[in-house]
ZAPATI-215953 format. One record per residue (C-alpha): y, x, z; residue number from 1. Coordinates in pm, whole numbers, plus 50000, padded with zeros to 5 digits. Example, Ala and Ser with C-alpha at 12.3 -4.5 7.8 and 13.67 -1.06 7.14 Angstrom:
// ZAPATI-215953
<<49550, 51230, 50780>, 1>,
<<49894, 51367, 50714>, 2>,
// end
This chain:
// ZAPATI-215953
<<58120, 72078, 86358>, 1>,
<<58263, 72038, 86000>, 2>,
<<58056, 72326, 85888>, 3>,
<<57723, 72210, 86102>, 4>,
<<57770, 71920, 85908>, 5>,
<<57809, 72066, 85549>, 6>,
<<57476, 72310, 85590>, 7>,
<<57277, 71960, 85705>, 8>,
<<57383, 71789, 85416>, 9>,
<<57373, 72187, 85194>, 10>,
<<56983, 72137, 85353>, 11>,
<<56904, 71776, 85326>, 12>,
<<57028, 71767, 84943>, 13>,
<<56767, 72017, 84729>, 14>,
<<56484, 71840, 84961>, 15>,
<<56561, 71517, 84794>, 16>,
<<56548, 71700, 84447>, 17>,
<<56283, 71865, 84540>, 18>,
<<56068, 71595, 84641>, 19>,
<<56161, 71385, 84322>, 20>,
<<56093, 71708, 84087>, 21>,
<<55680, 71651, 84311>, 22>,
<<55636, 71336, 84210>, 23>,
<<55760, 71332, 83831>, 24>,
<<55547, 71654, 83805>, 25>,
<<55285, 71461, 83938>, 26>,
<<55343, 71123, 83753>, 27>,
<<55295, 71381, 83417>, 28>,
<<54981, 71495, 83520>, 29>,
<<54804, 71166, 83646>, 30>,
<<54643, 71032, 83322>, 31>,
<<54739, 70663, 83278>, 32>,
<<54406, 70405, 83320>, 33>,
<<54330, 70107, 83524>, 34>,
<<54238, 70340, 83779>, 35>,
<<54528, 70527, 83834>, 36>,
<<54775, 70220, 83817>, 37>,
<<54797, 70179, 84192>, 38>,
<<54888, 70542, 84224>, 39>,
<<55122, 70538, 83989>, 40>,
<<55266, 70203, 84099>, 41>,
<<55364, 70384, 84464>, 42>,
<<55462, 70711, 84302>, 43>,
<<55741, 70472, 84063>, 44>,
<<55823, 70283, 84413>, 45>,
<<55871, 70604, 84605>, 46>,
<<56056, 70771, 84324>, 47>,
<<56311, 70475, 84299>, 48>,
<<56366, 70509, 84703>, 49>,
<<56464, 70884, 84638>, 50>,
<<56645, 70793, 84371>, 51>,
<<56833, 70524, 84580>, 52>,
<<56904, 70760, 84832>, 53>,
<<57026, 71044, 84605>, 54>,
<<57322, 70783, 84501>, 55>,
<<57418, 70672, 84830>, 56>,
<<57372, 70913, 85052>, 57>,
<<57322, 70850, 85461>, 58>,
<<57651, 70877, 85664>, 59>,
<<57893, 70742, 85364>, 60>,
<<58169, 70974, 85321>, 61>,
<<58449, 70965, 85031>, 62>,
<<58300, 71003, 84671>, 63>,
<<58573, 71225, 84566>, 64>,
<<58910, 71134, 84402>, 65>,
<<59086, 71005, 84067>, 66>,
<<58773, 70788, 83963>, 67>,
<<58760, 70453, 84052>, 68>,
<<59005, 70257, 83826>, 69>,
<<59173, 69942, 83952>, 70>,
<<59037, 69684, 83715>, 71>,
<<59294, 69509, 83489>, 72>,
<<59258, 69253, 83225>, 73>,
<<58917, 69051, 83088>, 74>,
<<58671, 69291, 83063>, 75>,
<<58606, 69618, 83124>, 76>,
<<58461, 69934, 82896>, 77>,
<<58312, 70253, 82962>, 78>,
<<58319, 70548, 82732>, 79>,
<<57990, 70751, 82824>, 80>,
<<57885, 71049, 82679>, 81>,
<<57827, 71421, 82646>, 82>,
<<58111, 71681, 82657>, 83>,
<<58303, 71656, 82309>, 84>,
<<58176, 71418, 82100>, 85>,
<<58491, 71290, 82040>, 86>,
<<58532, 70994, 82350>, 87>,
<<58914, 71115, 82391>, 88>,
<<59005, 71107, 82072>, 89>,
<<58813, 70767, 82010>, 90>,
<<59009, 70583, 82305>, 91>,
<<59380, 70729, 82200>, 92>,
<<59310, 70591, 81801>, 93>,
<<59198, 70236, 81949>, 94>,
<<59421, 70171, 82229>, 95>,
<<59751, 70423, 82168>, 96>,
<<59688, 70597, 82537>, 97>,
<<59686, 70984, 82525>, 98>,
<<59389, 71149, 82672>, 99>,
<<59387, 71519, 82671>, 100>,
<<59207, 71643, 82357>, 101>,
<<59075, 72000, 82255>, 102>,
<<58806, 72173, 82074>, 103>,
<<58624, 72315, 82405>, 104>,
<<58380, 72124, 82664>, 105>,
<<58454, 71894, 82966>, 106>,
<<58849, 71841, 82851>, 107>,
<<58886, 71485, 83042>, 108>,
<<58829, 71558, 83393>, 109>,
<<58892, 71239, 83561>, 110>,
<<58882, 70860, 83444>, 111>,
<<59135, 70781, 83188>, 112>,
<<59229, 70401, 83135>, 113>,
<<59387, 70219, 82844>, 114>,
<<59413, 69879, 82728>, 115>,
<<59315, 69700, 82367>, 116>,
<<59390, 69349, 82294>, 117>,
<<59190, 69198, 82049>, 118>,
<<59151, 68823, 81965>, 119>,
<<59366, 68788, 82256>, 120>,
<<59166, 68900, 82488>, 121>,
<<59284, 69183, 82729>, 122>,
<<58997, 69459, 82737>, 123>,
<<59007, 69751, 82950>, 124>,
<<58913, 70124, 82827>, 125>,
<<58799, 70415, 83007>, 126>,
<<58731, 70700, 82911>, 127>,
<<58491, 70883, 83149>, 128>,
<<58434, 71224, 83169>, 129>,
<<58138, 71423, 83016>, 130>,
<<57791, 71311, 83157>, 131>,
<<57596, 71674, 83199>, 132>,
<<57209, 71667, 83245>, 133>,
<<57142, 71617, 83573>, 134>,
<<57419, 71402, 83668>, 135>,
<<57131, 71170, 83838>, 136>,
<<57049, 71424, 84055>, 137>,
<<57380, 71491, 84204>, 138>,
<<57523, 71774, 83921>, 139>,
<<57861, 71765, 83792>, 140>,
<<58086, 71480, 83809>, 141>,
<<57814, 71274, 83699>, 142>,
<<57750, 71000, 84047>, 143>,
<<58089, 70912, 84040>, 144>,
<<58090, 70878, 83657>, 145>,
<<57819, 70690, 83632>, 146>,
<<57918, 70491, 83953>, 147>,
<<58252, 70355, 83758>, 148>,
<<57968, 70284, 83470>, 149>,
<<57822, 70061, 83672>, 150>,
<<58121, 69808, 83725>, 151>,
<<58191, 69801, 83371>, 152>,
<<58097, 69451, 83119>, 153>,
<<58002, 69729, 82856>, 154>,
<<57877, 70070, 82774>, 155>,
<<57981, 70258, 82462>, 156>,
<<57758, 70548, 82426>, 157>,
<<57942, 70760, 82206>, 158>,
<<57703, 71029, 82046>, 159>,
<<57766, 71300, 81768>, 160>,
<<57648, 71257, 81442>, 161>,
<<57539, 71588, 81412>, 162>,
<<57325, 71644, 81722>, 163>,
<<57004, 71494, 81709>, 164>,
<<56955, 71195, 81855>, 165>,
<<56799, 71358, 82144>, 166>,
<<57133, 71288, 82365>, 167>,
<<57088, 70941, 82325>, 168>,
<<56761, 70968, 82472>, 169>,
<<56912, 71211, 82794>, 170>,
<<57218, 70948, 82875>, 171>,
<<56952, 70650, 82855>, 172>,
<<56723, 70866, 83112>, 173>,
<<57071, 70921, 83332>, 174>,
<<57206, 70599, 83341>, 175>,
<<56824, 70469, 83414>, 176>,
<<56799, 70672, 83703>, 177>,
<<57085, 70488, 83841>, 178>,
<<56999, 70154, 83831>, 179>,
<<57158, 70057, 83498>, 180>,
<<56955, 69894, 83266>, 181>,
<<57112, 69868, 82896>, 182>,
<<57067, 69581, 82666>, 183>,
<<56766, 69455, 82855>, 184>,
<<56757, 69122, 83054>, 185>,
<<56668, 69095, 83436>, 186>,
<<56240, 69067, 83430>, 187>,
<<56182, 68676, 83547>, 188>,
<<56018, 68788, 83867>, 189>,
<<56074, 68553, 84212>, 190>,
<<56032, 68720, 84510>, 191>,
<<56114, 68620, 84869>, 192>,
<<56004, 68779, 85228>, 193>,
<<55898, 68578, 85501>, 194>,
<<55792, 68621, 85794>, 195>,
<<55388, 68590, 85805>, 196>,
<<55111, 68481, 85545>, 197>,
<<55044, 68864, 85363>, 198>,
<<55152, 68937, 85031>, 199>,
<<55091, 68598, 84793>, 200>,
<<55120, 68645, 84395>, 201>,
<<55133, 68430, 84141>, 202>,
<<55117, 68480, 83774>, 203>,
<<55257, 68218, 83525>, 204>,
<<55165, 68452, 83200>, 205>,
<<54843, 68673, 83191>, 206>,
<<54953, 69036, 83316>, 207>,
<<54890, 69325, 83141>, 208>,
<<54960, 69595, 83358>, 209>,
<<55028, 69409, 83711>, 210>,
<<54752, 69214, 83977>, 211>,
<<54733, 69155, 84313>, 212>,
<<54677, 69524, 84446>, 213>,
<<54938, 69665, 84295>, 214>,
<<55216, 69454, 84403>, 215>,
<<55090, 69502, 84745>, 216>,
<<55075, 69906, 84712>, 217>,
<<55416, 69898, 84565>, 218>,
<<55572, 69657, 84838>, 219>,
<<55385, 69807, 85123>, 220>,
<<55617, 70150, 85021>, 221>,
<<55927, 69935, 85076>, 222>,
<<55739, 69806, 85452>, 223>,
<<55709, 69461, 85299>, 224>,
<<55391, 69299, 85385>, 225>,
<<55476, 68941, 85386>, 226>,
<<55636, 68799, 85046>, 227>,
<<55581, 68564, 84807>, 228>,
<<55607, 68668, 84446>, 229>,
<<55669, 68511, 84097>, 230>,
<<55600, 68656, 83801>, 231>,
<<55712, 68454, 83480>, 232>,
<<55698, 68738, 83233>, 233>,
<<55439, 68998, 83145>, 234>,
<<55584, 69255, 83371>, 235>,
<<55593, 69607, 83466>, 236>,
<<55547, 69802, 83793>, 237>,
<<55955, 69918, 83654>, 238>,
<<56028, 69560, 83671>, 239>,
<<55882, 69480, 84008>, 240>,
<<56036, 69759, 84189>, 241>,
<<56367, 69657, 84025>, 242>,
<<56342, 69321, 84146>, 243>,
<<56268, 69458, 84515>, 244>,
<<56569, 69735, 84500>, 245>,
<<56787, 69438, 84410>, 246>,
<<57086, 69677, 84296>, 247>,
<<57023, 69734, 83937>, 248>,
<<57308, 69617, 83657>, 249>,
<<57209, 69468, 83327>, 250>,
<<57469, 69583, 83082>, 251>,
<<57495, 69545, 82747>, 252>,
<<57555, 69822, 82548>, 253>,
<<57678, 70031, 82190>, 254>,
<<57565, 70333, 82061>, 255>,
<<57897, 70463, 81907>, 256>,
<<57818, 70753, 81593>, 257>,
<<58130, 70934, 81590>, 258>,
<<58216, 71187, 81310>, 259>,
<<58060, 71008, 81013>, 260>,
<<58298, 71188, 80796>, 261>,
<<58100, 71453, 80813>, 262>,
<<57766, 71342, 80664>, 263>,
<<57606, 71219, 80377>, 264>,
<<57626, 70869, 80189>, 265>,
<<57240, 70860, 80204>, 266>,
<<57210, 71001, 80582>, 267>,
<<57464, 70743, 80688>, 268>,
<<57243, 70450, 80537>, 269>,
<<56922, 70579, 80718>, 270>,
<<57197, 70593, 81077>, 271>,
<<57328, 70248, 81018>, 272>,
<<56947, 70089, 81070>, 273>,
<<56933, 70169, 81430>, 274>,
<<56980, 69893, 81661>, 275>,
<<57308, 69850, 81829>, 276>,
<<57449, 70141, 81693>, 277>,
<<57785, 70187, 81489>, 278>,
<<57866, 70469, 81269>, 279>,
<<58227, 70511, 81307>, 280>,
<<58497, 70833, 81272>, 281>,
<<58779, 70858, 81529>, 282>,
<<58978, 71128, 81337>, 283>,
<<58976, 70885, 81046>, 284>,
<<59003, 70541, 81175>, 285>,
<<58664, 70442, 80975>, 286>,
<<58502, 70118, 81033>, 287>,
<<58720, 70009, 81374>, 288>,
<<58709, 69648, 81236>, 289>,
<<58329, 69669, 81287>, 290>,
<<58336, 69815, 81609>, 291>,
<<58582, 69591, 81743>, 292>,
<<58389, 69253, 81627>, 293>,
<<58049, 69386, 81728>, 294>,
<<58284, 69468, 82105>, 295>,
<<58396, 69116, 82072>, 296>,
<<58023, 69008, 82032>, 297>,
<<57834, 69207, 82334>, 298>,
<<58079, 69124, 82557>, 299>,
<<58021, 68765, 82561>, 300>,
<<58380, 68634, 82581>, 301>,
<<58525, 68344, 82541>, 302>,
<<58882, 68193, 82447>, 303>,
<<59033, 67892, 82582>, 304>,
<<59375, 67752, 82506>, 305>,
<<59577, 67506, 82721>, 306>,
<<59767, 67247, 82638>, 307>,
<<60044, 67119, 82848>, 308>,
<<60135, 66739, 82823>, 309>,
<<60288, 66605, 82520>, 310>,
<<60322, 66948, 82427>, 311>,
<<60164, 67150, 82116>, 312>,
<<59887, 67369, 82257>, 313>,
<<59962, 67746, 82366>, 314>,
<<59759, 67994, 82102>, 315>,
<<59925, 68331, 82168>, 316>,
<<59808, 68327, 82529>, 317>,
<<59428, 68190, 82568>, 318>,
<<59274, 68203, 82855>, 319>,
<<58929, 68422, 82837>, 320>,
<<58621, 68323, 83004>, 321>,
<<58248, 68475, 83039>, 322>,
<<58015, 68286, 82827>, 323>,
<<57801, 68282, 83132>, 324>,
<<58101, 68095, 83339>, 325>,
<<58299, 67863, 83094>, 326>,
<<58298, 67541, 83266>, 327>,
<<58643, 67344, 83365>, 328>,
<<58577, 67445, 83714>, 329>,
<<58568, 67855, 83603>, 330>,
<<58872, 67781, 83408>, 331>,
<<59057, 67617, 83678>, 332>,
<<58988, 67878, 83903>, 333>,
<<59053, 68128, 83656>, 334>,
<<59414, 67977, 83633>, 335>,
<<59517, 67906, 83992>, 336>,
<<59264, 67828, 84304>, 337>,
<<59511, 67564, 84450>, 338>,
<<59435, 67313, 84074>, 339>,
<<59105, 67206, 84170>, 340>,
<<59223, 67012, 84471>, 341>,
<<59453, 66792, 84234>, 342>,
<<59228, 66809, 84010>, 343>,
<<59123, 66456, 83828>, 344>,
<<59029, 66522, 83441>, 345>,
<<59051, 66695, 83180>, 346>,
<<59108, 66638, 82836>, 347>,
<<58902, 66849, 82566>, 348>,
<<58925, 66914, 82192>, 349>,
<<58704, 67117, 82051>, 350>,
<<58365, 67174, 81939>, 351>,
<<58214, 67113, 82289>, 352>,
<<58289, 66778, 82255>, 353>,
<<58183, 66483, 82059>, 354>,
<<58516, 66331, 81990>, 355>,
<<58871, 66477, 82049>, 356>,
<<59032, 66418, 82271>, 357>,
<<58726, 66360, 82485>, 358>,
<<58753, 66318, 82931>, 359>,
<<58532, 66536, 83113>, 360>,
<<58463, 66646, 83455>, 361>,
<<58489, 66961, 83616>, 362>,
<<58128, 67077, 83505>, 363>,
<<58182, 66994, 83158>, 364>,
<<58092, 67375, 82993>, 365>,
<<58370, 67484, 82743>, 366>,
<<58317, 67624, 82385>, 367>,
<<58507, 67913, 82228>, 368>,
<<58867, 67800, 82109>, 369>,
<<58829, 67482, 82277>, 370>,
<<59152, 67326, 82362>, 371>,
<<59194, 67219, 82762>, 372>,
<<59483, 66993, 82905>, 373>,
<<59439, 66923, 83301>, 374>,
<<59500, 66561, 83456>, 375>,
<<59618, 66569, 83823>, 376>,
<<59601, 66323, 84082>, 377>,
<<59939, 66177, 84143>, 378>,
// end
């Protein structure tokens, strides 16, 4: 039965590949107009579906082992990048853990965790293994590495000086093709099934590239015919179908240019203009400060101290909260679930308030460095 089982799946794979090798070959040769947008629009929606389908196969089954990491600390960092470009050596310089290093390819096999503290913070480390081309479409390690990608608060994409940015180009396309979307924001699209009334759009901005026929052609793929849609931005067919998947990550991400010590003053200035990028050397130890402060700043962290009563305030242990959930109620929970049911006030210094000690409530939002001490009732 086992081996029933492993020629269906031996079968069922290459038709997925092959089917999404048709349509890209066919997305290259349609010519891009206002005619052809609808076609294109259901080729993008039934390419995503493939894609979908190539990550999480039918019937489950384990995804192999030594990846997953259990996740420690306040955020989390993946190292992503080509065979030997110098992610080991990187992660042992910033955080003191030994990952196997040597001159040849594909070195790290599985996940390798460390741990950095910086500002206080607790941030996680780990060092993936080698993305190959093709890792999208099932080859090498590359699902489960890219599926440990996917949980973490931030990508360094660590590339090689000396290879043409060209690999920057091939991890973007890989980590696209599963759903992760780097330094982008989710597209402000609404859209909600129900149960009758046809397909109703409505368009807050002028649309360049999106109407009425479209959005049905590309929802009709997914069997939607009955939805209402929002669209607040000047969006893409991309953006609609990544709205309907529903499972794509927005994570922020650094382009990390290892081996700097091995170019020119002059070729270095003309690197350094590229967005989010940071030249760096892990051999060396050049410019960590830099890529540490520019961590500090994607990750959107940030530190609160507490103060017990008539006590000086505790600064070698803050407590670090997303910028996205920093009010008193986040940091209550973040400190014990059982404090919000004695919870009566707290008292806040800091720059989120207008005078210090000020009394807020448990949705008063919290500034970094702000100083916290929690009332109960008696």
């Amino acid at each position: 039965a086992t081996n029933k089982l492993a020629h269906k799946t031996e079968r069922s794979m290459p038709t997925i590949l092959e089917k999404i090798a048709d349509l890209e070959a066919e997305m290259a040769r349609t010519q891009r107009n206002k005619a052809t947008a609808h076609h294109l629009g259901l080729l993008k929606a039934r390419l995503a579906k493939l894609r979908r389908e190539l990550i999480t196969p039918k019937g489950g089954g384990s995804t192999g082992e030594g990846f997953d990491v259990a996740k420690t600390g306040d955020a989390r960092i993946g190292f992503v990048g080509f065979p030997s470009v110098g992610k080991s050596t990187l992660l042992s310089n910033l955080s003191g853990v030994y990952s196997e290093v040597a001159a040849y390819e594909f070195t790290t096999l599985t996940t390798v965790p460390g741990v950095i503290r910086y500002k206080g913070a607790k941030v996680q480390l780990l060092d993936l293994p080698g993305i190959i081309e093709g890792a999208k479409d099932g080859k090498g390690r590359g699902r489960q590495v890219i599926a440990v990608a996917r949980t973490c608060g931030l990508i360094f994409i660590v590339l090689d000086v000396l290879k043409p940015l060209v690999h920057k180009r091939l991890i973007e396309r890989e980590l696209e093709g599963f759903g992760i979307r780097l330094n982008k924001h989710p597209p402000n699209i609404t859209f909600k099934k129900k149960d009758k009334g046809g397909v109703n759009l409505t368009c807050v901005v002028s649309q360049s590239t999106l109407d009425l026929e479209t959005v049905r052609t590309v929802l009709a793929e997914y069997r939607v015919s009955n939805a209402d849609v929002a669209l607040r931005c000047d969006a893409t067919v991309d953006d609609l179908i990544d709205v309907v998947e529903g499972n794509r990550v927005y994570v922020p991400c650094i382009y990390i240019l290892n081996k700097i010590d091995q170019i020119s003053i002059e070729e270095l200035d003309i690197i350094h203009r590229v967005p989010h990028t940071v030249p760096i050397s892990a051999h060396h130890k050049w410019n960590f400060d830099d890529l540490l402060e520019m961590m500090w700043n994607y990750l959107n962290l940030i530190r609160i101290y507490t103060k017990p009563k008539s006590q000086l305030p505790d600064y070698s242990a803050p407590v670090v909260l997303q910028q996205s959930k920093c009010s008193v109620e986040d940091l209550c929970n973040s400190l014990h679930k059982s404090i919000l049911k004695e919870f009566k006030h707290a008292l806040v210094w800091g720059s989120s308030v207008k005078h210090n000690p000020q009394k807020v409530g448990k949705e008063h939002v919290l500034c970094d460095e702000d100083v916290v001490q929690i009332v109960k009732k008696i």
